[in-house]
C-alpha positions in Angstrom: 96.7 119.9 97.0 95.8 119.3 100.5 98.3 120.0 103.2 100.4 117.7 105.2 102.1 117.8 108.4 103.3 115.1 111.3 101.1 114.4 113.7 101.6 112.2 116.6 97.9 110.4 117.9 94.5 110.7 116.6 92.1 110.3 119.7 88.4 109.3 119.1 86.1 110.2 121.9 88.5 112.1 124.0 86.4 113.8 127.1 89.1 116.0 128.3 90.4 118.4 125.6 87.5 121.1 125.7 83.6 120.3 126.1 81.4 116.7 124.8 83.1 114.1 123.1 86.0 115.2 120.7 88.7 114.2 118.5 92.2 115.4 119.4 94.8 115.6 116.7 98.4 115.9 118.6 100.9 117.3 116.0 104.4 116.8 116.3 107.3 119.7 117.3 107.2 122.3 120.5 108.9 125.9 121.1 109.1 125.1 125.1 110.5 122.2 126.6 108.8 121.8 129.7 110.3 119.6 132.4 107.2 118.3 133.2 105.9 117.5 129.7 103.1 115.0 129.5 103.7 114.3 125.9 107.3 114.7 125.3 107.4 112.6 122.4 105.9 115.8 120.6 108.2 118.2 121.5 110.8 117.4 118.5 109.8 118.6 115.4 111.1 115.2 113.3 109.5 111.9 113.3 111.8 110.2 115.9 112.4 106.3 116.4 111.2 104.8 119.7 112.0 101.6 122.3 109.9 100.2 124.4 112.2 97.7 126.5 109.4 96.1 128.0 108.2 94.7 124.6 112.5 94.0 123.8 113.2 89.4 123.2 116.6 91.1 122.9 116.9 88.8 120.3 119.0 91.5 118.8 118.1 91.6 114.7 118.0 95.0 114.6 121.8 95.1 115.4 122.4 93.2 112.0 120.2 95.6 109.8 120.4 99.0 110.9 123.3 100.9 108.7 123.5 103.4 111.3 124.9 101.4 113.9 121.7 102.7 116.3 121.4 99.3 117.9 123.8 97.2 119.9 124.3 95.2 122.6 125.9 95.3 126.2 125.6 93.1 129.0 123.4 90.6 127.3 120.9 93.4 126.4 119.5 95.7 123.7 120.6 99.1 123.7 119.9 102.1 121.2 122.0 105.1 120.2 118.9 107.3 119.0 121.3 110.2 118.2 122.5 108.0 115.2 119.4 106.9 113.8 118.3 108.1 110.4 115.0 106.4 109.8 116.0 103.8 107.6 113.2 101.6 109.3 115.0 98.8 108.5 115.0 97.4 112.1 111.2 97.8 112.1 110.6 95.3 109.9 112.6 92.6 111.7 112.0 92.8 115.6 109.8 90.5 116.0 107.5 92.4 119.1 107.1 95.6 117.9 109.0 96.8 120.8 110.9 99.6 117.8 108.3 101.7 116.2 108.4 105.5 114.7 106.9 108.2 116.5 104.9 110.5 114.0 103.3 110.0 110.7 102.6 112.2 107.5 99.1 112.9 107.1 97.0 115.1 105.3 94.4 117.6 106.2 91.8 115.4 103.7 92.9 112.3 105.6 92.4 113.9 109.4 89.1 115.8 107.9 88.2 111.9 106.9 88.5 110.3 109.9 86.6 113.3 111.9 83.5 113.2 110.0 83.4 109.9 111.0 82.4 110.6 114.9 80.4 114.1 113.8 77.4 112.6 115.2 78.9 112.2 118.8 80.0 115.9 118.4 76.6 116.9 117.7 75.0 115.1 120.8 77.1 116.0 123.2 78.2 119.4 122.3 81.8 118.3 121.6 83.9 118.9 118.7 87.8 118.6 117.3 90.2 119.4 119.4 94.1 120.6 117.8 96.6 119.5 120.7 100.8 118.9 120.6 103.3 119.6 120.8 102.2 123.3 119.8 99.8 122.9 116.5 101.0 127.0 116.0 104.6 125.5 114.9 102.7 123.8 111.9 100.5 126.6 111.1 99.0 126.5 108.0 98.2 122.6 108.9 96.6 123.8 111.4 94.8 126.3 110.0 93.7 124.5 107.5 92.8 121.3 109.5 90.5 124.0 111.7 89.0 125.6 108.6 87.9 122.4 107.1 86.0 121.7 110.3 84.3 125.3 110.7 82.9 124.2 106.8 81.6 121.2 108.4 80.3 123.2 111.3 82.0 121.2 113.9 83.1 123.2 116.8 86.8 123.6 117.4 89.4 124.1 119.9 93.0 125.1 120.1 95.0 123.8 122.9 98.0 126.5 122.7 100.5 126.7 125.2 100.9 130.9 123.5 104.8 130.8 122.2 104.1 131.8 118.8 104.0 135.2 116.7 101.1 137.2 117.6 99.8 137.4 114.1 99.5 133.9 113.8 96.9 134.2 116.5 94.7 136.8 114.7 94.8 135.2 111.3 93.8 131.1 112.9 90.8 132.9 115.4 87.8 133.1 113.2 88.9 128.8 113.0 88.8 128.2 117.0 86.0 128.5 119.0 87.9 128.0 122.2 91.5 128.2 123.2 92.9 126.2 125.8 95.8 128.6 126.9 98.3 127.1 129.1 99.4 129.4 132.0 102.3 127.4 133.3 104.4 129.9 135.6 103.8 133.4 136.0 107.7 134.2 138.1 109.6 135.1 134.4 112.9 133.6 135.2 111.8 130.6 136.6 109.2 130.1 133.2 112.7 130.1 131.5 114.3 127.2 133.7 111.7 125.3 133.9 110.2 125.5 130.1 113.1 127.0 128.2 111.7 130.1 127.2 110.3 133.4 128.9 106.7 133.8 129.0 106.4 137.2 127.7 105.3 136.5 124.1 103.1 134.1 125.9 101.0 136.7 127.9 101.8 139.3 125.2 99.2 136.8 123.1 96.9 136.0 125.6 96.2 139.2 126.0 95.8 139.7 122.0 93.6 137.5 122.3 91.6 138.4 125.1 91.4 141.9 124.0 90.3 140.7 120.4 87.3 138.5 121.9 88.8 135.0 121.9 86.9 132.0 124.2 89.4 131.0 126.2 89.9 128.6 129.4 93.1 128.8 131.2 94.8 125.8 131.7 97.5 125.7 134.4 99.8 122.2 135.1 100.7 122.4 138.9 104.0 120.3 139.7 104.8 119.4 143.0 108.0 121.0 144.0 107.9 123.7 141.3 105.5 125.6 140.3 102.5 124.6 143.1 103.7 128.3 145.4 101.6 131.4 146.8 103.4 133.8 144.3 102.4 131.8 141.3 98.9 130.7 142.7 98.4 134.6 143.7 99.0 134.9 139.7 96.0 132.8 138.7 94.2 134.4 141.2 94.7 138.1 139.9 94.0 136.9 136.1 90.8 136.0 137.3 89.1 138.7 138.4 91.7 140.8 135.7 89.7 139.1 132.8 86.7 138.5 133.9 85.5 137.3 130.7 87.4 133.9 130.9 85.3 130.9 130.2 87.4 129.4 132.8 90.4 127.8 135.1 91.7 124.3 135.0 94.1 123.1 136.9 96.2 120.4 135.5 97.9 118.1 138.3 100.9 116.4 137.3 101.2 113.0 136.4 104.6 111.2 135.7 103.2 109.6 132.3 105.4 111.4 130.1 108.5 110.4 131.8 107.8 106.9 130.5 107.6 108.0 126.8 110.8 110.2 127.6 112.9 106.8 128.0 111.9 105.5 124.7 113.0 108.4 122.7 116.1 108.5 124.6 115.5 111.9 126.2 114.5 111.0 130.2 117.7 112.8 131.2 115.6 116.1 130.0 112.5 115.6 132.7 112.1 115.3 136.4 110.9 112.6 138.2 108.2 113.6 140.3 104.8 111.0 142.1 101.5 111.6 140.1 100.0 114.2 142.1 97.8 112.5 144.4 93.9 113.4 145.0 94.3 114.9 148.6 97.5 117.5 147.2 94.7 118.7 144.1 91.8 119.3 146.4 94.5 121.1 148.8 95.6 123.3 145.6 91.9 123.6 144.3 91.2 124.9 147.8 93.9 126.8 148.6 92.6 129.0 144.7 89.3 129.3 146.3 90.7 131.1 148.8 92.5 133.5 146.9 88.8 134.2 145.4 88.9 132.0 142.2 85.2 130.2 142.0 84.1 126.9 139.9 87.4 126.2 139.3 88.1 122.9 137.6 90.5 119.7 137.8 91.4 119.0 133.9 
């Protein structure tokens, strides 16, 4: 029987998620909650209703269906309790603009392997592949595993993008799957990695260096937010892993951009983010300079 999971997107010729023209499969549920997510709609491990108020008629229907009492109204407008809701779906079915829709779906590995094959050409061409993205695929392991293992049988190259919270042998037993891991270095100072993501990051270089030591491919991928993480000490960090491991396939630096505080407000969960401008172009080429100072070369924007 081929395994299921929830996964959030399927996205056809992404560009941006390892090398060529991919596929990225974002599964649902995350170990860190990063204040800064881009995709916090992931980071719960449930399928989750959502509310776009932009697409609300506030014609209020949903408030007559729902046995949850998720819905109501107050000063003339829709409101949601998302606490309450249970999934019934029943106000799906009646808002008339699809402003109320569920965040996750139920697939199966044969369904995802289906709809990669499709674009294996493109991989081909352009060197690209499948990319396994969250959320943290590692909390749905053996969906991921097996997602990657039907793709090494179909010799498509594949990439994990990790952000390294998970046990260590999980790493070991999913490498021979990944070609490349995308290993996200968010903040190297240990009591701030807890503020700002929730956990410490000492499982997370524990398993770096597992899988350094053990041969992985591996580019590290580092968000920089304005006001937090964008300091000396931390960019002295990236600096020192650098010439440490010299055998990386590479740096990325991630500017922020406040897209995920947008799909925080229809989940209900904004209160958990900052709001912070989208990192402008002049602040990344200060940062990108300001690494190739401390001796980092070809560094890249992601």
């Amino acid at each position: 029987m081929s395994e299921t999971g929830i996964i959030v997107d399927i996205q056809r010729f992404s560009i941006h998620d390892g090398p060529g023209i991919r596929t990225t499969v974002f599964l649902k549920g995350c170990p860190l909650n990063c204040k800064w997510c881009h995709n916090p709609e992931a980071i719960n491990y449930n399928i989750q209703l959502s509310f776009n108020r932009e697409k609300c008629l506030d014609c209020f229907k949903c408030i007559s269906v729902c046995p949850s009492s998720v819905h109501f109204e107050r000063a003339g407008k829709h409101e949601v309790n998302f606490s309450e809701c249970n999934l019934s779906g029943r106000c799906l079915t009646v808002c008339p603009n699809k402003a109320l829709t569920l965040t996750g779906k139920v697939r199966t590995v044969d369904k995802i392997i289906e709809l990669i094959l499709r674009d294996k050409d493109y991989y081909n061409n352009s060197g690209g592949g499948v990319t396994i993205s969250g959320g943290e695929p590692m909390t749905q392991f053996q969906f991921t595993k097996q997602i990657l293992k039907a793709c090494k049988e179909n010799e498509i190259h594949t990439t994990l993008d990790t952000c390294g919270h998970a046990p260590s042998d999980r790493y070991l037993d999913i490498m021979p799957y990944v070609d490349l891991f995308l290993y996200d270095f968010k903040e190297s100072d240990f009591q701030k990695h807890k503020e700002y993501t929730g956990v410490y990051n000492d499982l997370i270089q524990k398993n770096f260096n597992l899988l350094y030591d053990n041969g992985a491919k591996i580019i590290l991928r580092c968000p920089i937010v304005p006001g937090f993480n964008d300091t000396e000490k931390h960019f002295h960090a990236i600096s020192d892993i650098y010439r440490k491991f010299t055998k990386l396939h590479g740096i990325e630096i991630m500017p922020y951009h406040n897209i995920g505080l947008d799909k925080a407000r229809k989940i209900g969960a904004e209160q958990n983010f900052i709001s912070v401008d989208t990192t402008d172009k002049v602040k990344s080429r200060e940062w990108i300079s300001a690494l190739t100072k401390y001796g980092i070369k070809n560094i890249k924007l992601g």
